[in-house]
Residue frames as a rotation matrix with the C-alpha (Angstrom) as fourth column:
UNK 1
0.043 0.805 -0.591 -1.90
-0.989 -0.051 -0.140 -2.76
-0.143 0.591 0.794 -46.41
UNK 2
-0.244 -0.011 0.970 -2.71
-0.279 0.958 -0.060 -5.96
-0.929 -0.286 -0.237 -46.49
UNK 3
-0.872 -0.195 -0.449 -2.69
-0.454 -0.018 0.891 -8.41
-0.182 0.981 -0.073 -50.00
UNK 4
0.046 0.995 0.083 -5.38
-0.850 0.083 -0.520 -9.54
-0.524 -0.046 0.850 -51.93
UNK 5
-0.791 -0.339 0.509 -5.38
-0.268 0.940 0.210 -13.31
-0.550 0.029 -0.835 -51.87
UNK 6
-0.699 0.587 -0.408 -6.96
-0.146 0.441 0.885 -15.62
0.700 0.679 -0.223 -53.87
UNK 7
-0.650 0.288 -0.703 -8.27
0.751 0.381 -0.539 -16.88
0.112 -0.879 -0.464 -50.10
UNK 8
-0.754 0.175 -0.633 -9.59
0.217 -0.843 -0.492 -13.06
-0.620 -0.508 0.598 -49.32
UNK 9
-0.825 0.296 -0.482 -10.89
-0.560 -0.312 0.768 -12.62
0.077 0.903 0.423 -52.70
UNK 10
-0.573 0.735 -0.363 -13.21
-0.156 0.337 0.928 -15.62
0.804 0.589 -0.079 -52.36
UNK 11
-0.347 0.527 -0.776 -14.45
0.872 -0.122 -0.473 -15.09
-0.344 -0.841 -0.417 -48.74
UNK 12
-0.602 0.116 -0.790 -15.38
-0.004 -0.990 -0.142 -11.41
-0.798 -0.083 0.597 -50.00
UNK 13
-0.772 0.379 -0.510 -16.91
-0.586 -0.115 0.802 -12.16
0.246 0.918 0.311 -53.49
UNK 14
-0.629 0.619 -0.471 -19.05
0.618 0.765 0.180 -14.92
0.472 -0.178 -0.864 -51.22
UNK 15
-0.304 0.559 -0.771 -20.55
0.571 -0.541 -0.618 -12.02
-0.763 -0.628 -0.154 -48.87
UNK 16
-0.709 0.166 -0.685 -20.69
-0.487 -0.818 0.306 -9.60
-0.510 0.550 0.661 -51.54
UNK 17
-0.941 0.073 -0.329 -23.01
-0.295 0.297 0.908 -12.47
0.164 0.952 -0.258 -53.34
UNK 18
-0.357 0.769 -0.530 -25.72
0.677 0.604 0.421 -13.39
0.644 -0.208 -0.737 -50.73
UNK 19
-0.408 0.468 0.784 -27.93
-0.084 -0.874 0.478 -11.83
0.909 0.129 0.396 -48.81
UNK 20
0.486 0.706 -0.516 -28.48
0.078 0.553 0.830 -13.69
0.870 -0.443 0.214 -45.99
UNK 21
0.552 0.128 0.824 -26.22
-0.570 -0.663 0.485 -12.65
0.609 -0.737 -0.293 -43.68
UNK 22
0.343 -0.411 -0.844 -23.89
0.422 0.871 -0.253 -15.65
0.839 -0.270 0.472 -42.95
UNK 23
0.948 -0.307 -0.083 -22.03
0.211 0.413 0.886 -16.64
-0.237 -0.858 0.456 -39.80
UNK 24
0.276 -0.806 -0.524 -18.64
-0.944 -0.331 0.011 -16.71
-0.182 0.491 -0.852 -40.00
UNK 25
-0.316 -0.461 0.829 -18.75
-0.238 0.884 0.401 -20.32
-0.919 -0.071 -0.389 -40.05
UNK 26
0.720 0.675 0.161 -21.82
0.069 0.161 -0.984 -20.21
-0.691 0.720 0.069 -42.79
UNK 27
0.736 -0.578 -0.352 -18.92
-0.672 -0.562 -0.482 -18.33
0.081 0.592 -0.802 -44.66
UNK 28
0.043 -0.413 0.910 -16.54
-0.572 0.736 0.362 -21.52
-0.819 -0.536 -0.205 -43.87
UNK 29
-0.182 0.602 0.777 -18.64
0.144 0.798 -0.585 -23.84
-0.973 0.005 -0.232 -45.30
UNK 30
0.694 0.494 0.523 -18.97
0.387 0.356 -0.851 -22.15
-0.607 0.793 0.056 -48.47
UNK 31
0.644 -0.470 -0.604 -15.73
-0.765 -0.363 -0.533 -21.34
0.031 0.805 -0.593 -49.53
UNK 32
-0.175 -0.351 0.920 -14.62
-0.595 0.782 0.185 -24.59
-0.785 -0.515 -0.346 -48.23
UNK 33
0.733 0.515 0.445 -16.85
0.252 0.402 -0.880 -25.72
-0.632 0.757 0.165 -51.12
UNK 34
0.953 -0.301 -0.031 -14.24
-0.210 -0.586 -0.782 -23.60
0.217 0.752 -0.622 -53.70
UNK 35
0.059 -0.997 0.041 -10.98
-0.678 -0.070 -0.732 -23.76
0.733 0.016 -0.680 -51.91
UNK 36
0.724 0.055 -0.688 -10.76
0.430 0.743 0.512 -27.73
0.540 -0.667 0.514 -49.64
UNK 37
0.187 -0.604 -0.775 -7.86
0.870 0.468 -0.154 -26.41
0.456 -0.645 0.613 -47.94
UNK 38
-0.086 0.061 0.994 -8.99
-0.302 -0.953 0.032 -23.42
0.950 -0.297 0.100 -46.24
UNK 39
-0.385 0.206 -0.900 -8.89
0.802 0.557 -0.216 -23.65
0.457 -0.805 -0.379 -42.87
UNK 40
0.410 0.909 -0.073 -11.38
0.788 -0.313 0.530 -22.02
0.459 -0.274 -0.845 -40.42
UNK 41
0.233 -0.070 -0.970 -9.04
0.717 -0.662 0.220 -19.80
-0.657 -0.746 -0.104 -38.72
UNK 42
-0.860 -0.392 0.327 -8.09
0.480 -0.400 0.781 -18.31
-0.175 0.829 0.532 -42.09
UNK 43
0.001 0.937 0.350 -11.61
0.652 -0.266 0.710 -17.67
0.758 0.228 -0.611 -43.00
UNK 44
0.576 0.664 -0.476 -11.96
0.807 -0.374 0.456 -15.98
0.125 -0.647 -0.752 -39.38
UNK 45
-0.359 -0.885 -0.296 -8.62
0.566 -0.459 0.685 -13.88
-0.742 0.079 0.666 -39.66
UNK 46
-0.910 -0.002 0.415 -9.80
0.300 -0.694 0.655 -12.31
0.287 0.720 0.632 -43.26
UNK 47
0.161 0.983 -0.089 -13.58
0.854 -0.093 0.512 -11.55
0.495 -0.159 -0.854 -41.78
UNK 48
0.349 0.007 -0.937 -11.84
0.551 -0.810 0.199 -9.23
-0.758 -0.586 -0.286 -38.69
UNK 49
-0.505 -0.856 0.111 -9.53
0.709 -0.339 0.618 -7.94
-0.491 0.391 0.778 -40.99
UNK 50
-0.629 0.221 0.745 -11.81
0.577 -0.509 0.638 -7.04
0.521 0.832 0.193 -43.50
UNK 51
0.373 0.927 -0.027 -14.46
0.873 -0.341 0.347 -5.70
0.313 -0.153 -0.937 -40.75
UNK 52
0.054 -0.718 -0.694 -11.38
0.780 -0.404 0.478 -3.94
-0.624 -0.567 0.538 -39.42
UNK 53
-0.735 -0.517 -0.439 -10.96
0.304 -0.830 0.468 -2.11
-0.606 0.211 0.767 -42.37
UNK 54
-0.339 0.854 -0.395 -14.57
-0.206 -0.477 -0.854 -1.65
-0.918 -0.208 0.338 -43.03
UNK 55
-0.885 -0.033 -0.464 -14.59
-0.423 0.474 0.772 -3.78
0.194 0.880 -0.434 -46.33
UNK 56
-0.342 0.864 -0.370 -17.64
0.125 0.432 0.893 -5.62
0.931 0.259 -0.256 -45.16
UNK 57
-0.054 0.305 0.951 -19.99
-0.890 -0.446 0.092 -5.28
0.452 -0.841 0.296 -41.61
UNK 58
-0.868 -0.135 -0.477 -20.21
0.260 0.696 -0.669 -7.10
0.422 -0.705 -0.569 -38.56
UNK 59
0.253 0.879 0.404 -24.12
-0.702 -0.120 0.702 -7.20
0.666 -0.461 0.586 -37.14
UNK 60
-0.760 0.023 0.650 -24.19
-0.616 0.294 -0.731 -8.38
-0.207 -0.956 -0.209 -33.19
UNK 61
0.148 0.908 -0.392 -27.07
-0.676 0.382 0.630 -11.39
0.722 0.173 0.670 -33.31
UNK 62
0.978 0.172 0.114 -27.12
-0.206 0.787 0.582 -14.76
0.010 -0.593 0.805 -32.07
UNK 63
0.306 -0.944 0.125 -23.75
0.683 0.309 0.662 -15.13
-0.664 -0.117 0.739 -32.99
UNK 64
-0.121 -0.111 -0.986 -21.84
-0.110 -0.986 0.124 -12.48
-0.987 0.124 0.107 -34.68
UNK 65
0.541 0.484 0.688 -23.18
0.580 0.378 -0.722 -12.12
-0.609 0.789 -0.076 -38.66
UNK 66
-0.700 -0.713 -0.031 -21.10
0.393 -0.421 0.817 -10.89
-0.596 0.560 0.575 -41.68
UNK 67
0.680 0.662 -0.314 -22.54
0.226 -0.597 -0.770 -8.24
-0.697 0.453 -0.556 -44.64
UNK 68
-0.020 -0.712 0.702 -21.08
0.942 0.221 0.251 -7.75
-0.334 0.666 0.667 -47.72
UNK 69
0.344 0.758 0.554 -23.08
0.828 -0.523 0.201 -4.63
0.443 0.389 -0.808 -48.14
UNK 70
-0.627 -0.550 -0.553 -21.24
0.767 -0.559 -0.314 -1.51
-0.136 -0.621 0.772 -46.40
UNK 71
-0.636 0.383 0.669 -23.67
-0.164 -0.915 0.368 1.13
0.754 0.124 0.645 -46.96
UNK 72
-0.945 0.326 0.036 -25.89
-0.103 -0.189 -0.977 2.21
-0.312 -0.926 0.212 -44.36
UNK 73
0.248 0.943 -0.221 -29.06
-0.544 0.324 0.774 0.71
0.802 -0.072 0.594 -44.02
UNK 74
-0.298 0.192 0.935 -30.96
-0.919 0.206 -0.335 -1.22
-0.257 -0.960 0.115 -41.07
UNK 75
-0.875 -0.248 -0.415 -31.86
-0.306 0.949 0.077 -4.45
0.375 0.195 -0.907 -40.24
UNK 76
0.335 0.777 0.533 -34.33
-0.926 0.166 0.340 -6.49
0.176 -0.607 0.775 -38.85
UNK 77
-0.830 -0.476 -0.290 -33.47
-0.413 0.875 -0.253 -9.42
0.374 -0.090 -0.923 -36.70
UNK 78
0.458 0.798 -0.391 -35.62
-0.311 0.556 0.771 -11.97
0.833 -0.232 0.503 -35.66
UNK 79
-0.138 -0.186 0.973 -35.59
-0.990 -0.009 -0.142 -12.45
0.035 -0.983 -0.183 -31.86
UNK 80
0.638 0.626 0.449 -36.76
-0.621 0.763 -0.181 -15.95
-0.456 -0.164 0.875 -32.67
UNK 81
0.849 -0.290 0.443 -34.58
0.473 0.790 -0.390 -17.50
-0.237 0.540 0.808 -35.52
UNK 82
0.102 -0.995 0.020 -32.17
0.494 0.068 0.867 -15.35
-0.863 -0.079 0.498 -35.86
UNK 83
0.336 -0.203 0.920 -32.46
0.942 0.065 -0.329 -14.08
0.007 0.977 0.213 -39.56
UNK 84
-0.047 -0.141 -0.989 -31.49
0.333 -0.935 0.118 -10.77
-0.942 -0.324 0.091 -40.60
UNK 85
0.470 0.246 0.848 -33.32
0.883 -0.121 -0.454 -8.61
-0.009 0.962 -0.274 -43.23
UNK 86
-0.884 -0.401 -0.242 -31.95
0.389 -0.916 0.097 -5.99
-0.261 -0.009 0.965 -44.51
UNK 87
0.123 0.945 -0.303 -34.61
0.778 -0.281 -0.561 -3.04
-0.616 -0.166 -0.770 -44.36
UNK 88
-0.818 -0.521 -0.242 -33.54
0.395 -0.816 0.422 -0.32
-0.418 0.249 0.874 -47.26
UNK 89
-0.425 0.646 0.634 -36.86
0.452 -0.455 0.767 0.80
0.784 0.613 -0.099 -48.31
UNK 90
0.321 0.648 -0.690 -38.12
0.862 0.103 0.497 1.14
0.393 -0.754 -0.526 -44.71
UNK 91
0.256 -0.569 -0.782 -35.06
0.414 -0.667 0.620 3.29
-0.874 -0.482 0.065 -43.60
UNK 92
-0.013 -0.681 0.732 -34.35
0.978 -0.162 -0.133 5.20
0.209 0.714 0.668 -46.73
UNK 93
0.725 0.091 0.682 -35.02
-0.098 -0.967 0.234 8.68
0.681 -0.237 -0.693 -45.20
UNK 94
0.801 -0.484 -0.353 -32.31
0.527 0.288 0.800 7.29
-0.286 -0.826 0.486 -42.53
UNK 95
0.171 -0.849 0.500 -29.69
0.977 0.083 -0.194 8.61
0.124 0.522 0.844 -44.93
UNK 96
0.845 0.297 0.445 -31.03
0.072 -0.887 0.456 12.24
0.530 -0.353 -0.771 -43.68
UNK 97
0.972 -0.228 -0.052 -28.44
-0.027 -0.330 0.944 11.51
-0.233 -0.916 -0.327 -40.90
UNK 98
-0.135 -0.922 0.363 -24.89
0.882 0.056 0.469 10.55
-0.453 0.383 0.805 -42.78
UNK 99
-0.529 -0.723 0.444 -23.37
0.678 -0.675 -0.291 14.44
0.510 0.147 0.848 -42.50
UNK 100
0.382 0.581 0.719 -25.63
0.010 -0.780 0.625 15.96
0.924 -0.232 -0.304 -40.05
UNK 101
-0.463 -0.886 0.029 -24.08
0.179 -0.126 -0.976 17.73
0.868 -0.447 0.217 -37.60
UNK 102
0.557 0.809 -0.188 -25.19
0.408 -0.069 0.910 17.45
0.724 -0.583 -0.369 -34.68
UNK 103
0.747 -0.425 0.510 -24.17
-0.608 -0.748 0.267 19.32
0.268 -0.509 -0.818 -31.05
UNK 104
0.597 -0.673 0.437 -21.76
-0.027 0.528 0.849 16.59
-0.802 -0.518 0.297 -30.19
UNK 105
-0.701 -0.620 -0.351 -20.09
-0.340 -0.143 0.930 16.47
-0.627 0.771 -0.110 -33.94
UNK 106
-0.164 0.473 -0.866 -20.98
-0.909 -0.413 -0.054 15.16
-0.383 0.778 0.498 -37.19
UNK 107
0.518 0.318 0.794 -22.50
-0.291 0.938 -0.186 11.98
-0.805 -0.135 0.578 -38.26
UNK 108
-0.516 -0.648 -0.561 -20.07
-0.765 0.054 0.641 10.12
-0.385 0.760 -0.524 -40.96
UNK 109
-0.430 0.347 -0.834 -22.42
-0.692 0.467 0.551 6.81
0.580 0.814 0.039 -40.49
UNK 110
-0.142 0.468 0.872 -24.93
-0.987 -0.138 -0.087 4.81
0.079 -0.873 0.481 -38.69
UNK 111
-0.800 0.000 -0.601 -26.43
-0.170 0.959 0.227 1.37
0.576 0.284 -0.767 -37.84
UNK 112
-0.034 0.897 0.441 -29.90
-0.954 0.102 -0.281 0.81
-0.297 -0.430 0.853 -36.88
UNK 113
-0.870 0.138 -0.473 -31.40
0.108 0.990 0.091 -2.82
0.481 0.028 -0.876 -36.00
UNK 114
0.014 0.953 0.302 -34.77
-0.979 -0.049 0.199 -3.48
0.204 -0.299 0.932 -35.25
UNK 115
-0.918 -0.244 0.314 -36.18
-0.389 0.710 -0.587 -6.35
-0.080 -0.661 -0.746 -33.27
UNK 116
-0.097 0.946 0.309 -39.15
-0.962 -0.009 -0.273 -8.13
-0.255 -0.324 0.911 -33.24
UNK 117
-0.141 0.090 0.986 -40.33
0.060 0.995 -0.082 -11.63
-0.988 0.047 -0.146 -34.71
UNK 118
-0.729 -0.195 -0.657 -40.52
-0.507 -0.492 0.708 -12.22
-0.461 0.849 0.259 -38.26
UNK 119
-0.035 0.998 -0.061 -43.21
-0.999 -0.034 0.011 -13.10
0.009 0.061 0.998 -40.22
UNK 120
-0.294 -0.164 -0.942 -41.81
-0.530 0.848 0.018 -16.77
0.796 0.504 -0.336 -41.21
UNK 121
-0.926 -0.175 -0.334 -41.91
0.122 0.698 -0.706 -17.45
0.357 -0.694 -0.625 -37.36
């Protein structure tokens, strides 16, 4: 089990606070702001970890994107810029699938991403 640093603590309480989906640099940059003598490989070391142990998500984009949010819901990425919304009104019937069993076994939990352009672009 890994401890809970002051270091961990404020890379997690930073995802858990925005909504935008950061980088893992984006996530750098602002706890850099809080703690000058983080260094980037720290920051990238607690990110696997924590995706490792499912503390926060990892979304595949332009470059890989961090969520503070673990519950299942979908995205929407923009094929253009890059953002990523989360969609939970769109997909709330999605939750139908977390414990249906299906012929191969039983769903425990999904990830859906949609594509397309977003409206900004």
């Amino acid at each position: 089990m890994e401890r809970k640093t002051h270091q961990k603590k404020e890379v997690l309480d930073f995802l858990k606070s925005v909504c935008n989906h950061p980088s893992a640099d984006m996530v750098y940059l602002a706890v850099k702001k809080r703690i000058p003598s983080i260094s980037r490989a720290t920051v990238y070391r607690i990110l696997k970890n924590a995706v490792a142990r499912k503390e926060i998500q990892e979304i595949s984009a332009d470059v890989y994107r961090y969520d503070g949010n673990v519950l299942c819901h979908a995205h929407f990425i923009c094929e253009k810029c890059h953002r990523i919304y989360d969609l939970k009104d769109f997909c709330q019937d999605c939750s139908i699938l977390r414990n249906k069993k299906t012929k191969v076994g039983k769903i425990r939990k999904y990830t859906i991403n949609f594509y397309g352009i977003c409206e900004k672009c």
